[in-house]
Backbone bond lengths (Angstrom), bond angles and torsions (degrees), N, CA, C in turn:
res aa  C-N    CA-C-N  psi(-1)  N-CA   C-N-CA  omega(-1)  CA-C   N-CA-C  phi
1 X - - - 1.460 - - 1.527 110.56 -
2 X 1.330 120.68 -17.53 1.384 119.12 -158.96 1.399 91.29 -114.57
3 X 1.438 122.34 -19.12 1.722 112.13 -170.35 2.460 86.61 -88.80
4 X 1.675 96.97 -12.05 1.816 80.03 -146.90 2.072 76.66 -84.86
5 X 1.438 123.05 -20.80 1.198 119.28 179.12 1.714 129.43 -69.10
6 X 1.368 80.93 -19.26 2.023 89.58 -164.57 2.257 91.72 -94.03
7 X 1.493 94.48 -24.59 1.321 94.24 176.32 2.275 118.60 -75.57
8 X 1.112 83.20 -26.03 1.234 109.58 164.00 1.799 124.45 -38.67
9 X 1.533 79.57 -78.22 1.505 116.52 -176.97 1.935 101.58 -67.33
10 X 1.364 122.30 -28.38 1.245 117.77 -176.56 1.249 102.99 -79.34
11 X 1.368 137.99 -51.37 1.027 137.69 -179.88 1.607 125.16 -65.57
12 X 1.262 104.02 -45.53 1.909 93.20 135.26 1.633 140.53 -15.12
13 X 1.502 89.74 -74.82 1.218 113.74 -167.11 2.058 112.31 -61.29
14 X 1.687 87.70 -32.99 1.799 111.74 -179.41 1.395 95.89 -70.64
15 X 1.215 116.34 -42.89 1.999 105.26 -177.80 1.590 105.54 -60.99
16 X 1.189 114.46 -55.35 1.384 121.18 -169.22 1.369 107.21 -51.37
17 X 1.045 126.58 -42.37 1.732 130.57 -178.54 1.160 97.66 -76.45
18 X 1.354 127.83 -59.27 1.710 132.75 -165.98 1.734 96.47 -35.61
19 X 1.285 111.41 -61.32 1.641 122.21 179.43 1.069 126.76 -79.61
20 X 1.441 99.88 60.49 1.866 97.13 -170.73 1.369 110.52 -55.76
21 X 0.868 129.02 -33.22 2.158 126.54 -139.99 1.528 71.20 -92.73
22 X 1.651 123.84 -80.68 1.127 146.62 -138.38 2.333 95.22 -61.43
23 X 1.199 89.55 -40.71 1.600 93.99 -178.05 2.194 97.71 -73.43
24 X 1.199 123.91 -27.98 1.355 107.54 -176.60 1.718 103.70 -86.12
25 X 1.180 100.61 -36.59 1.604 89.49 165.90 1.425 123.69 -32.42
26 X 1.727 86.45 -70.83 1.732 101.89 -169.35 1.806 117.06 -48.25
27 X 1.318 107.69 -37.04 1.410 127.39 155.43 1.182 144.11 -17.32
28 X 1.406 80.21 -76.92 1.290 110.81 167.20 2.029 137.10 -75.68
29 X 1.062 87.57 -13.33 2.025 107.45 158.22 1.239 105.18 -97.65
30 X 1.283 128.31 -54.73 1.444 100.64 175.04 1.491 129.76 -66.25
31 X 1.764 123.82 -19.31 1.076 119.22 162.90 1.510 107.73 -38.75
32 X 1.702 112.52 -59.30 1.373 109.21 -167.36 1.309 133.07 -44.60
33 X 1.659 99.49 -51.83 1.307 128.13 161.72 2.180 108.68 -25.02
34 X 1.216 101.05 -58.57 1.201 94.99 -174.03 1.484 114.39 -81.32
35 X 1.514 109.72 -36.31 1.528 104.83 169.40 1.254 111.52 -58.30
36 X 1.350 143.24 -34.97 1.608 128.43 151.62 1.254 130.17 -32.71
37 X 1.456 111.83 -45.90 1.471 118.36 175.67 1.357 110.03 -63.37
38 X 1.308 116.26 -49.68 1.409 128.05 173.65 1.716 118.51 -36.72
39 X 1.084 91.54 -52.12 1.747 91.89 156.65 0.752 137.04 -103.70
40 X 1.430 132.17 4.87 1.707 122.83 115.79 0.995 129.16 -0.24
41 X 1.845 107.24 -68.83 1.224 129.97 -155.96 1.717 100.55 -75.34
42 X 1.208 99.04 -44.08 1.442 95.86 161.28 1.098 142.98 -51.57
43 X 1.498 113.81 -63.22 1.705 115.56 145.95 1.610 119.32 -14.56
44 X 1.076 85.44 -50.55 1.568 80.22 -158.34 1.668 117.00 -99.00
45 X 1.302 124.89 -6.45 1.204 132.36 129.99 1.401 120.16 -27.65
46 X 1.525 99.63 -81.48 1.950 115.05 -164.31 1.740 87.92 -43.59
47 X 1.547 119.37 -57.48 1.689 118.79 -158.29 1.159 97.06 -46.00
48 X 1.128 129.84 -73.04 1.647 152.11 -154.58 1.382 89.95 -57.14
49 X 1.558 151.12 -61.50 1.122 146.54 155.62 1.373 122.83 -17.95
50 X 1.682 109.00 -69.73 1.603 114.28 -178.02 1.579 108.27 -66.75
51 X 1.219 122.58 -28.19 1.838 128.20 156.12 0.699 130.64 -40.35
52 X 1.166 102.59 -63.43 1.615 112.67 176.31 1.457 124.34 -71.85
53 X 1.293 106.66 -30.06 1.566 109.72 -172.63 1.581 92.37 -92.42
54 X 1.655 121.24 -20.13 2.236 90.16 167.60 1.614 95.03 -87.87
55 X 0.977 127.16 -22.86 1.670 117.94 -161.70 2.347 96.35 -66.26
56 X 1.104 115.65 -26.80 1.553 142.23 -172.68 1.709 91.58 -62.63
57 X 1.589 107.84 -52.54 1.539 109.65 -147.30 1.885 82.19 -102.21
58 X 1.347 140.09 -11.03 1.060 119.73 173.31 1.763 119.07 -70.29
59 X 1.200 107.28 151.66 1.456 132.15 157.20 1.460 153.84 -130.92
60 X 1.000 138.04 -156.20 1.176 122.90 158.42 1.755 105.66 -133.20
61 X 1.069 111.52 109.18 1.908 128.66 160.52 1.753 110.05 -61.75
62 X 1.288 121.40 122.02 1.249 101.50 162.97 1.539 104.87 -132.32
63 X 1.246 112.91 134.39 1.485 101.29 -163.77 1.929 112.13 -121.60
64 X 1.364 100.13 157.57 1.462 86.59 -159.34 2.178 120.00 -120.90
65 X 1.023 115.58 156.95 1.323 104.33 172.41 1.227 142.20 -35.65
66 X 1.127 146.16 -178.53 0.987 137.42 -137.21 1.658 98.39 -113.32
67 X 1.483 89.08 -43.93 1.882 109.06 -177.22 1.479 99.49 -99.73
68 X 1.466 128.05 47.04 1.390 119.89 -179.55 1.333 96.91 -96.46
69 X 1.111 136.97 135.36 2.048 130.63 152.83 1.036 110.10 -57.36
70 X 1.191 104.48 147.64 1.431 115.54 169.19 1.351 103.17 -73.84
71 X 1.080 138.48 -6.94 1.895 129.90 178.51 1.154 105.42 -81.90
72 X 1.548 98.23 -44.62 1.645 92.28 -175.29 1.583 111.83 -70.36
73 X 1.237 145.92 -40.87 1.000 161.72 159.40 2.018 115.86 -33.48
74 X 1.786 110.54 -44.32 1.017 89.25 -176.80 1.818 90.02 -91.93
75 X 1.425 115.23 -8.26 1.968 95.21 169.89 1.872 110.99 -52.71
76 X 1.245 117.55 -29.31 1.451 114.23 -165.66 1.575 92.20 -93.25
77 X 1.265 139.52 0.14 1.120 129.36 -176.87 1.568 102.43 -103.90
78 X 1.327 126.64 -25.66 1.441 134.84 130.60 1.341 144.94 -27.20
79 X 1.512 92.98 -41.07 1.458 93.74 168.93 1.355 123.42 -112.42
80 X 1.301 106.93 7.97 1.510 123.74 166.49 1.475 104.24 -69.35
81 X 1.609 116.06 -49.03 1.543 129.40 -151.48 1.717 92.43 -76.75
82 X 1.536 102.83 -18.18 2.035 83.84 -174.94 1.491 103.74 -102.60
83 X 1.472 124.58 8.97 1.682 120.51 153.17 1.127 97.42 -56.42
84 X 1.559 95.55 151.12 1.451 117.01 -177.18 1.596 110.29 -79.06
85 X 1.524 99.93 -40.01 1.460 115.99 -178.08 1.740 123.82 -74.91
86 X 1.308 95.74 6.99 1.670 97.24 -167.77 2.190 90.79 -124.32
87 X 1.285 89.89 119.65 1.738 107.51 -179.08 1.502 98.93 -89.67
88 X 1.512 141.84 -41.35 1.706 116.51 179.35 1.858 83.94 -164.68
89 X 1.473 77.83 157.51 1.741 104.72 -157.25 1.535 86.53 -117.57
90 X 1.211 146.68 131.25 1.700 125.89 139.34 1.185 95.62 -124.40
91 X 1.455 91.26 158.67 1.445 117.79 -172.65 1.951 99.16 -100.96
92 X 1.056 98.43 138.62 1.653 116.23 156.29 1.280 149.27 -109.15
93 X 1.157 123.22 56.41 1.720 115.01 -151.87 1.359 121.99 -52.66
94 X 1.323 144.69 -174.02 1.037 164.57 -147.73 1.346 108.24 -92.53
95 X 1.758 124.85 -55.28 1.746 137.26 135.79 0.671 107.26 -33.02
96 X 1.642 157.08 -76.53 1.202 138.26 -155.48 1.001 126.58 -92.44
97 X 1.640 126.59 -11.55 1.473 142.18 148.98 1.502 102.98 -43.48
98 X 1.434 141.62 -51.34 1.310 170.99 -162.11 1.246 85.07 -65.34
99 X 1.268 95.83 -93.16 2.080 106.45 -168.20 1.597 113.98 -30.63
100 X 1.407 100.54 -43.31 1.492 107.28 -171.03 1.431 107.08 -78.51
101 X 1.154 131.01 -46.16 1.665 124.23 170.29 1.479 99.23 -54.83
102 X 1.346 137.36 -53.63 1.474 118.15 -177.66 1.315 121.20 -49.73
103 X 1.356 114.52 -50.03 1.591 131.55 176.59 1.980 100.08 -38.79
104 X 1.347 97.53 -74.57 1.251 124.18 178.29 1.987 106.97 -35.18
105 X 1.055 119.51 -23.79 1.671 120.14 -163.00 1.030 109.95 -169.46
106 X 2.384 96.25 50.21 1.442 108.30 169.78 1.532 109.10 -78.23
107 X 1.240 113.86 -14.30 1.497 109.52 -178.36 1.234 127.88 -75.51
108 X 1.469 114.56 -21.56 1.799 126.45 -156.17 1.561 85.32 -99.23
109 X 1.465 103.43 121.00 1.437 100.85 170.16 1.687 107.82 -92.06
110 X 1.181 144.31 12.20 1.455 140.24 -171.95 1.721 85.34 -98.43
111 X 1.259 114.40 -46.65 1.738 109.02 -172.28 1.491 114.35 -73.04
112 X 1.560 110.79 -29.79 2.099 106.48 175.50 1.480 92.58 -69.60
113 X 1.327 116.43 -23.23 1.912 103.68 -167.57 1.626 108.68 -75.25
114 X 1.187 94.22 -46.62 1.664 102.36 -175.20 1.830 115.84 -41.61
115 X 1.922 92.85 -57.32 1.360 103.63 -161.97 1.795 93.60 -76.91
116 X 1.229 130.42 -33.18 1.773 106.28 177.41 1.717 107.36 -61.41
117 X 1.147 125.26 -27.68 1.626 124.99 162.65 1.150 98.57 -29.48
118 X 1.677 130.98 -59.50 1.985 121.87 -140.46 1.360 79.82 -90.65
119 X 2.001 71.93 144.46 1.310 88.83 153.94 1.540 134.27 -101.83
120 X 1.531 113.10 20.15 1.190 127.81 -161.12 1.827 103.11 -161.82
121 X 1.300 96.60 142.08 1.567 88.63 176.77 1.277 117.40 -106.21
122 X 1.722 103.52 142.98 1.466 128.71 -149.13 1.874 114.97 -83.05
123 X 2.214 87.69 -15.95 1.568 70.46 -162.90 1.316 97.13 -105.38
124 X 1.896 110.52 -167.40 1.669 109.11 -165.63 1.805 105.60 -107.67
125 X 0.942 110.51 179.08 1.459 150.47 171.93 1.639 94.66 -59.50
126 X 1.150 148.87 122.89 1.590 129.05 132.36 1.502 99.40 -138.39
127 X 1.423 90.28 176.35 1.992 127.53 166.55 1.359 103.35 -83.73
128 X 1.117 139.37 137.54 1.364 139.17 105.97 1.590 140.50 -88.00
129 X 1.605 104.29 117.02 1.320 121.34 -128.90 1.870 93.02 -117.31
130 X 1.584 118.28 106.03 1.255 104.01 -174.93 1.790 108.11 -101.12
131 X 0.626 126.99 156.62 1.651 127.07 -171.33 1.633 119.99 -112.59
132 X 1.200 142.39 135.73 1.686 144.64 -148.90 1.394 120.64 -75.45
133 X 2.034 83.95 -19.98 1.968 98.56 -178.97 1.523 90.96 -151.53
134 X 1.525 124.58 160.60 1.392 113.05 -148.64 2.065 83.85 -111.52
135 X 1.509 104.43 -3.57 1.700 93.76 161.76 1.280 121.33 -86.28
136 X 1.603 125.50 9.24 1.379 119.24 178.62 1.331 101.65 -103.24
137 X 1.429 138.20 -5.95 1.581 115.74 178.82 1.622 103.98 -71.32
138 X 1.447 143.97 -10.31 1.445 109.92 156.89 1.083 129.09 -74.44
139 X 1.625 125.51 -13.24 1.343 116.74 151.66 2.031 127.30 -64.84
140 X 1.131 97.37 -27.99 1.569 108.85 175.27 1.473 107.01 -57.32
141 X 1.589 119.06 -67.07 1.363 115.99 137.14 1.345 147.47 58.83
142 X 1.624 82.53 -115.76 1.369 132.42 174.18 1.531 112.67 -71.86
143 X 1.055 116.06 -45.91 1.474 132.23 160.76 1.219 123.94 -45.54
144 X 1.533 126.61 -56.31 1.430 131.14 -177.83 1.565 92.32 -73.66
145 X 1.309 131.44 -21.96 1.553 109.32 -153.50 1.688 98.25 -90.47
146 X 1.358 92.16 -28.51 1.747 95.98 170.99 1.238 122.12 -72.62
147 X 1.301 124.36 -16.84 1.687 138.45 -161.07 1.882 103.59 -55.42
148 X 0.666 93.93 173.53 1.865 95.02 176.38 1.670 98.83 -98.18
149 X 1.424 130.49 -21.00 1.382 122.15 166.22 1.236 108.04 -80.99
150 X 1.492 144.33 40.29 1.170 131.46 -178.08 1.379 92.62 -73.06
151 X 1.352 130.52 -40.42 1.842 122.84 -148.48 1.617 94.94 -83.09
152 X 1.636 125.78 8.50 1.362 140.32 167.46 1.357 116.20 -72.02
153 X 1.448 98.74 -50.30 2.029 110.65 -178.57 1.477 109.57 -75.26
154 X 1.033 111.58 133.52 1.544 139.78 -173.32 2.128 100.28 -84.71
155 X 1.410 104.64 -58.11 1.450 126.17 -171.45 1.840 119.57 -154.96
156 X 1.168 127.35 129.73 0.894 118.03 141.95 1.706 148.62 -102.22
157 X 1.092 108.00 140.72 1.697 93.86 -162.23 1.176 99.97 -141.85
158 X 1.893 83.62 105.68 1.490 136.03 173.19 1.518 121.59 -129.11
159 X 1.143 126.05 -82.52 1.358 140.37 160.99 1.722 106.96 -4.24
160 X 0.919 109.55 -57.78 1.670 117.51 -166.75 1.756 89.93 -55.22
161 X 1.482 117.18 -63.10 1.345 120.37 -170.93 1.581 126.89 -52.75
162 X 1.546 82.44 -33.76 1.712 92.66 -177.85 1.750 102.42 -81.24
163 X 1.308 116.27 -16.46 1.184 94.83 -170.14 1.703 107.31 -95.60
164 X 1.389 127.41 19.71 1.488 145.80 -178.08 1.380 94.90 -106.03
165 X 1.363 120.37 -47.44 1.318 111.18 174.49 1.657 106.52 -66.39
166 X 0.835 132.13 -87.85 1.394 143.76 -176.55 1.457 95.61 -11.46
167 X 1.300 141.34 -53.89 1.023 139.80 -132.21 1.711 95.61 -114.86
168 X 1.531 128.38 -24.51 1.552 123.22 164.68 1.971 95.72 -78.45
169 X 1.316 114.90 -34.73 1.576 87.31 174.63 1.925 113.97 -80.30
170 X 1.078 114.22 -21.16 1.134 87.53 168.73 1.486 139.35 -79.76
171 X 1.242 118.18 -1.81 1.496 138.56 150.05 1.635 115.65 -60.95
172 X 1.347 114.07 -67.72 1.392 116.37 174.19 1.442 116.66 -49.26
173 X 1.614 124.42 -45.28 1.184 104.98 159.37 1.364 121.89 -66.80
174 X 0.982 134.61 -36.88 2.064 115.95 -168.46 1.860 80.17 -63.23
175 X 1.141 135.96 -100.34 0.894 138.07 172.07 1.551 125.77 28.31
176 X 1.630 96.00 -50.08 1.565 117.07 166.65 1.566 118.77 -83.58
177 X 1.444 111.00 -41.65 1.450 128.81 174.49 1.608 109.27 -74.35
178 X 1.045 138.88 -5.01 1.417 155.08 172.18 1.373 131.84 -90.56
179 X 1.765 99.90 -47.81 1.475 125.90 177.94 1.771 100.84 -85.66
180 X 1.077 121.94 -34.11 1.315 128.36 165.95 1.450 128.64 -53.71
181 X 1.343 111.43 -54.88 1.341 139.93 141.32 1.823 124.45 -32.56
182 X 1.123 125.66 -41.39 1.073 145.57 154.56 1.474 124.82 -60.85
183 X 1.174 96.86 -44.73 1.767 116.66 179.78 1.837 97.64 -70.14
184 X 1.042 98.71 -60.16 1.906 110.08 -166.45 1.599 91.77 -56.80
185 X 1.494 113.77 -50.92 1.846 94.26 -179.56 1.744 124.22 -66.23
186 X 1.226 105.62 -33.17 1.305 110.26 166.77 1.830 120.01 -56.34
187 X 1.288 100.43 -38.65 1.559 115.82 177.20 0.870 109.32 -56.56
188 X 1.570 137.68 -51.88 1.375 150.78 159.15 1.577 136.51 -32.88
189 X 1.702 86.01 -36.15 1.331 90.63 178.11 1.522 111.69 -101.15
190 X 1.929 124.29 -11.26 1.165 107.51 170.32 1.209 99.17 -73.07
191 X 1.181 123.53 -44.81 2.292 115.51 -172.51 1.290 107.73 -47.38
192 X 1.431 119.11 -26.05 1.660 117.19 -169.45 2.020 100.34 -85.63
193 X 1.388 108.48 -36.27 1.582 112.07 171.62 1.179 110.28 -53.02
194 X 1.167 102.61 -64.46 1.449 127.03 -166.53 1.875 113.99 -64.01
195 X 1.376 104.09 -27.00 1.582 101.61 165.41 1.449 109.75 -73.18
196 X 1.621 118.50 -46.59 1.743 129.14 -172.03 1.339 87.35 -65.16
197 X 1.508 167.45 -66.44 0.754 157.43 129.44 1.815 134.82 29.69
198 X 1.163 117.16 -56.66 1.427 123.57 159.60 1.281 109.63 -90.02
199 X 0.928 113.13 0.22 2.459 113.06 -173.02 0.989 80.02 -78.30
200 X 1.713 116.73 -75.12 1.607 114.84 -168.67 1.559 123.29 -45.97
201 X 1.421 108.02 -18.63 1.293 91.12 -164.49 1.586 104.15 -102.99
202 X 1.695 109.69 -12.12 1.881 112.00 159.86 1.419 106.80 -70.20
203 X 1.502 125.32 -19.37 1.636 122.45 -159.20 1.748 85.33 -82.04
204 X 1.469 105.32 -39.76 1.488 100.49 -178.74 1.233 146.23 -43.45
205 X 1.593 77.36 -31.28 1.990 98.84 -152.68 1.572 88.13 -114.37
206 X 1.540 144.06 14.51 1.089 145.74 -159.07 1.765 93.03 -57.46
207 X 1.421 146.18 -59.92 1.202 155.88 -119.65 1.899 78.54 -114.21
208 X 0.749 143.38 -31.09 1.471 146.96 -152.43 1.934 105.66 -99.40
209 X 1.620 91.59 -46.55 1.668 107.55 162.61 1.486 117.47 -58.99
210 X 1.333 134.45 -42.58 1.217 172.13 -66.10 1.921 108.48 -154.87
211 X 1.395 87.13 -55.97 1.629 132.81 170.06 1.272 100.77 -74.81
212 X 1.428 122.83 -45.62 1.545 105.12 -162.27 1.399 106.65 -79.26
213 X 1.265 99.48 -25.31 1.944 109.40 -167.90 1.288 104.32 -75.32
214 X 1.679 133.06 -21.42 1.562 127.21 -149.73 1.844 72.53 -110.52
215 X 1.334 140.24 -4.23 1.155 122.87 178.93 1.637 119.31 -108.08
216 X 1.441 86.67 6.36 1.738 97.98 167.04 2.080 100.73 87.77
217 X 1.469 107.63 17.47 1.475 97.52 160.48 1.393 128.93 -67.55
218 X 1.520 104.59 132.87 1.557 85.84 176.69 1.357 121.68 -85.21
219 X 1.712 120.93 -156.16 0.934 127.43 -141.12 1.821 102.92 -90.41
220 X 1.438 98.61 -30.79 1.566 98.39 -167.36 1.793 88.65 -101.39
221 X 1.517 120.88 11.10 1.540 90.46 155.35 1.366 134.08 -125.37
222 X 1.635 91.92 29.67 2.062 121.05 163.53 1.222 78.76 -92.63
223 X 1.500 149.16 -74.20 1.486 127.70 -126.07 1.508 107.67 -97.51
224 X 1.644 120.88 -19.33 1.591 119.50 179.53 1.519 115.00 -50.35
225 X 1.525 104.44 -40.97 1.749 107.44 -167.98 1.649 118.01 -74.61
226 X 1.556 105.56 -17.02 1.951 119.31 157.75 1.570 107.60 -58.53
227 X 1.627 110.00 -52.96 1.550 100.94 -157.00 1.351 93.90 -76.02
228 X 1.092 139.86 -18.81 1.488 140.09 -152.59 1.971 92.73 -100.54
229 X 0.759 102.15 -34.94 2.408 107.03 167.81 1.336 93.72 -61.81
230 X 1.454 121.72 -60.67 0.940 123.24 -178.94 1.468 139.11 -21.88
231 X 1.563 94.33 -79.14 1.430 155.16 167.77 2.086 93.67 -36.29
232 X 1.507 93.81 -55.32 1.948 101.24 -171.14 1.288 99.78 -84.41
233 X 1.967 134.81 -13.15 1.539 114.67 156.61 1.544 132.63 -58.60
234 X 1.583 97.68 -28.56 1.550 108.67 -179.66 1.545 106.07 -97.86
235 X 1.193 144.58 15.88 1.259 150.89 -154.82 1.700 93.21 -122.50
236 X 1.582 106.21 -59.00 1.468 97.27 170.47 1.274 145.66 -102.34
237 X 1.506 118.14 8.48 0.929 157.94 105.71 1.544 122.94 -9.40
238 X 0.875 141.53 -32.17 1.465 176.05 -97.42 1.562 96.70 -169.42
239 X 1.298 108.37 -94.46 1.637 120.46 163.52 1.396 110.11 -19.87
240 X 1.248 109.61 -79.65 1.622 113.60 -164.71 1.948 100.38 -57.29
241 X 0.884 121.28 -56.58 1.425 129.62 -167.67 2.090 102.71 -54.13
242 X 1.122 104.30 -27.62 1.315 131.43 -169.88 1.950 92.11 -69.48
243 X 1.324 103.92 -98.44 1.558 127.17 153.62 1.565 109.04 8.11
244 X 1.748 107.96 -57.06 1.731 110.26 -138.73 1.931 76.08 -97.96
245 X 1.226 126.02 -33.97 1.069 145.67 -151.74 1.590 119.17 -63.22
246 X 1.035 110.12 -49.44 1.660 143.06 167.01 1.139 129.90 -73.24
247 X 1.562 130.15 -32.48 1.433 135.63 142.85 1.391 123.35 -63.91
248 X 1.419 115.10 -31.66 1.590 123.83 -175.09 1.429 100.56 -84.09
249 X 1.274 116.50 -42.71 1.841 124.81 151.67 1.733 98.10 -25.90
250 X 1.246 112.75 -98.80 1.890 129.11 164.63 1.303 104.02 23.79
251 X 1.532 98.46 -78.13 1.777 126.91 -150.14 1.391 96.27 -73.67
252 X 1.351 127.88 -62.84 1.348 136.76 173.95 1.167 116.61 -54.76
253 X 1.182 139.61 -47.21 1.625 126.90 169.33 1.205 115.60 -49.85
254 X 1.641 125.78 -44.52 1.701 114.55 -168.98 1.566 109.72 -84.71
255 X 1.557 108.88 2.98 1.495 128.07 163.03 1.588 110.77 -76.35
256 X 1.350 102.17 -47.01 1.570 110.97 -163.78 1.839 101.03 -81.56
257 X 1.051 110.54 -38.37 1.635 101.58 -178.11 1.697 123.77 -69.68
258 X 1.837 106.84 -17.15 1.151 101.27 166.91 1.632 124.95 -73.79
259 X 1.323 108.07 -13.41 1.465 131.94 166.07 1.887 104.83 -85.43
260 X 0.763 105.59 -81.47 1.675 107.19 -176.72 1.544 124.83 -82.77
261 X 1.331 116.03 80.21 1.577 90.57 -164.27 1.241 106.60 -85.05
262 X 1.472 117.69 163.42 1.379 129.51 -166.61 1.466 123.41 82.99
263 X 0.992 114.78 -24.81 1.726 134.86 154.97 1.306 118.06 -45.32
264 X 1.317 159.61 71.22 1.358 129.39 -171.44 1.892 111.91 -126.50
265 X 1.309 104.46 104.41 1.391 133.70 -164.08 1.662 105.99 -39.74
266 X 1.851 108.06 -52.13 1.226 118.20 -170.07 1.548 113.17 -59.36
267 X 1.412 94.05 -48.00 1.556 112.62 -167.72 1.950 115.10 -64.31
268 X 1.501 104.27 -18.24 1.251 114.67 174.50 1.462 108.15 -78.61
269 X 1.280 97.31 -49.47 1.773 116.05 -147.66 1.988 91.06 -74.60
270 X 1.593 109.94 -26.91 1.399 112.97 175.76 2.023 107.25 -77.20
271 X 1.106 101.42 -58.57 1.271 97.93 166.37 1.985 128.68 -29.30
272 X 1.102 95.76 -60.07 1.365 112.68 174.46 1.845 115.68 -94.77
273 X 1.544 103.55 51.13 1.816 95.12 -169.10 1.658 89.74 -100.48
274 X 1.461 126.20 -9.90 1.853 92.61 -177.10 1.391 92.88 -90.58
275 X 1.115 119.95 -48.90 1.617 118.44 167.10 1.727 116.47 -18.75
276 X 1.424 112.85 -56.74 1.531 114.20 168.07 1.151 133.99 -71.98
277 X 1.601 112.95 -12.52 1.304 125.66 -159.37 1.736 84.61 -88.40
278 X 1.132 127.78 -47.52 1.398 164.60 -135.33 1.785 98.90 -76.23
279 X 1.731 88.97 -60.47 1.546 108.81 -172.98 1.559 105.09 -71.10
280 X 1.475 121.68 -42.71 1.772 130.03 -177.06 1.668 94.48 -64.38
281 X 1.002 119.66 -58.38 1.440 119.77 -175.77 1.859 117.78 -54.24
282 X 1.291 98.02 -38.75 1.552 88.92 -178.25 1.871 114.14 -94.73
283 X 1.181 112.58 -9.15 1.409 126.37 162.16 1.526 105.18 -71.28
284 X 1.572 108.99 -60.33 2.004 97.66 -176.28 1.601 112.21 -58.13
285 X 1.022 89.54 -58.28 2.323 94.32 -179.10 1.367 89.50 -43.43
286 X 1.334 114.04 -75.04 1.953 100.36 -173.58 0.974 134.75 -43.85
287 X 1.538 119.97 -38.98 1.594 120.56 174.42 1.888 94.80 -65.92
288 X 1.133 115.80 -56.88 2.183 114.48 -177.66 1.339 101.76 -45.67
289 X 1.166 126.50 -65.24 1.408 132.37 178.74 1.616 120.01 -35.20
290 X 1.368 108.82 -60.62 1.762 97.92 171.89 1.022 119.09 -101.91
291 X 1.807 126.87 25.00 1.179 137.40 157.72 1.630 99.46 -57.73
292 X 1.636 92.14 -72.17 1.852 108.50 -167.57 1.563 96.51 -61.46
293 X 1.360 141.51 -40.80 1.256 121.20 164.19 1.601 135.72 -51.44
294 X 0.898 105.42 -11.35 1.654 115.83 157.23 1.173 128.99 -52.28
295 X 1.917 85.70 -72.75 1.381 107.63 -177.37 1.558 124.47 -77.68
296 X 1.467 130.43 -11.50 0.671 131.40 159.67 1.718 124.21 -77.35
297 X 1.668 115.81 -19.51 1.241 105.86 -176.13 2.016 101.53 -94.54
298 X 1.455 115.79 -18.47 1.274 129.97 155.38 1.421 120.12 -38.89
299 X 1.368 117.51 -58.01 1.601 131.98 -141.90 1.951 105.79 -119.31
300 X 1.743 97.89 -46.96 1.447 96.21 -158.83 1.633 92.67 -104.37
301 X 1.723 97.28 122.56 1.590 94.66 176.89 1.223 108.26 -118.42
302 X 0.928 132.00 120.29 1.851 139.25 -135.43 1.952 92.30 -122.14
């Protein structure tokens, strides 16, 4: 088994060299093929990042009248705290709403001038209401608007946030649905190389196939040494895409963090490299693998 495997694998290995030009071609598109995916993977990292980190900083504000009590106000901040779906409630009063806009616009002297003018303060009372999973604030919501203190709330401010989110995932997906899309046509066309690719090289070996059959070879040891050519387009392919993949990672991260900080592409993509090494490798052999299975159940009739 080990002398009929290594004989296998040589004769493999002899097609792949035999076809130099035609084997770096084939190679060389599927490298691409995967360096596309590769930034996929990227894509879709950074999204899931910038998502996650506004979906993190969203909340729900609910802010209140002018003549609201504070009793009544911390009862609804009470019954916020015994939803299941709501993780911390704080309260803000009207003073410390105050303090904090001053704090906030100690520098602007037109705004300290304005507010020593009032004689009364302008701003409101609210909750800030954070939630356990960032798909339950439309039930949170939905909840206050039904509450029996609704004629308490002045505004809530939610909607605006959700609709920033909504609108960075719906970018990141086309983005994903696009780059995906891109990938699958490219995929297509290494399996389509990569099939023209072994034809020529059974059309080659026609007299050599020919020989094996009048010597009593069987069937899976004419067709093993295709999947195994195959098998070594997506193998190095893999490699190279690997190689080009990780430096261009490099360059682009100290690009990407002046844009995203806290994001850092390299430091992920290093973290997770057998994992990638893992994923490029079993995508190239697979795309070689049912390339030459095509063409061999097409071309080679054993």
């Amino acid at each position: 088994m080990k002398k009929t495997s290594k004989r296998i694998f040589h004769i493999g290995w002899t097609n792949f060299k035999r076809n130099s030009y035609l084997s770096l071609g084939t190679t060389g598109v599927m490298a691409m093929v995967l360096l596309l995916f590769g930034g996929l993977m990227v894509i879709n990292y950074i999204s899931s990042e910038i998502v996650g980190g506004l979906q993190g900083k969203v909340d729900v504000s609910v802010y209140f009248k002018q003549d609201a009590a504070e009793d009544e106000i911390m009862d609804i901040k009470q019954d916020l705290e015994d939803q299941s779906q709501v993780s911390s409630v704080t309260y803000i009063s009207r003073d410390k709403a105050l303090e904090e806009f001053k704090s906030n616009h100690a520098g602007d002297a037109l705004i300290q001038a304005s507010l020593s003018e009032l004689t009364d303060n302008p701003l409101q009372a609210s909750l800030n209401i954070k939630a356990k999973d960032s798909s339950q604030y439309t039930t949170i919501v939905s909840y206050l608007e039904g509450n029996k203190f609704r004629p308490l709330i002045d505004k809530i401010n939610f909607y605006e946030n959700e609709a920033v989110i909504n609108r960075v995932q719906g970018i990141s997906n086309g983005l994903r649905n696009w780059g995906f899309l891109a990938t699958l046509i490219l995929a297509m066309v290494a399996i389509l190389v990569t099939f023209n690719t072994i034809r020529l090289t059974i059309y080659n070996q026609k007299q050599e196939i020919e020989i094996m059959r009048l010597v009593g070879g069987s069937s899976w040891h004419v067709k093993a040494p295709y999947l195994v050519e195959g098998g070594l387009y997506g193998l190095f392919a893999a490699l190279i895409a690997t190689v080009l993949f990780y430096p261009t990672v490099w360059v682009v991260s100290s690009k990407a963090a002046l844009l995203l900080p806290g994001i850092s592409l390299i430091s992920y993509f290093v973290a997770n490299i057998a994992q990638f090494i893992f994923l490029m490798l079993m995508i190239g052999v697979g795309l070689g693998v049912i390339s030459s299975s095509v063409a061999i159940r097409r071309f080679l009739k054993v």
